[in-house]
C-alpha positions in Angstrom: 85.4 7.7 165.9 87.7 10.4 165.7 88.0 10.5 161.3 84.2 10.2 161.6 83.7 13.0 163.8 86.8 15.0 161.3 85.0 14.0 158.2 81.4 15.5 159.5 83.0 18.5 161.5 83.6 19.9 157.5 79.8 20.2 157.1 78.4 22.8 156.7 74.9 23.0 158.3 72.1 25.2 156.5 69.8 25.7 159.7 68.8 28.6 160.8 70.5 29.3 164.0 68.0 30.6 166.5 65.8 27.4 165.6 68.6 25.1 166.3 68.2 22.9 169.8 70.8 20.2 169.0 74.7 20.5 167.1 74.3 18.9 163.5 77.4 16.8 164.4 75.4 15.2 167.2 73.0 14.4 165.2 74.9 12.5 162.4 77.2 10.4 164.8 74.3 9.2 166.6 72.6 8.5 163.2 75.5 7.0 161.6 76.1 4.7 164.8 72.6 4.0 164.5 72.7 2.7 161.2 75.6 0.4 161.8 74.1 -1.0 164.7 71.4 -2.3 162.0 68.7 1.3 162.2 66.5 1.2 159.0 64.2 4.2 160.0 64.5 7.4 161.7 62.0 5.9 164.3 64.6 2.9 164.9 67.2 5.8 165.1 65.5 7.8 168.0 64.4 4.3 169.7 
């Protein structure tokens, strides 16, 4: 977890900032540990 979280920290994240309600890093963890636990969709990613 932690070279995942190392590896995405490095992003950059093109948002604009006042519009922002959640850290792009949280947002690709849970959608990369999504994915592994079998996610095809973004709706299978929120569920």
């Amino acid at each position: 977890m932690e070279k995942l979280l190392e590896h995405l920290s490095t992003l950059d994240d093109p948002r604009c900032p006042g519009k922002v309600e959640h850290r792009l890093i949280d947002i690709l963890v849970i959608a990369v540990c999504a994915v592994i636990a079998c996610a095809e969709s973004w709706e299978d990613i929120a569920l």
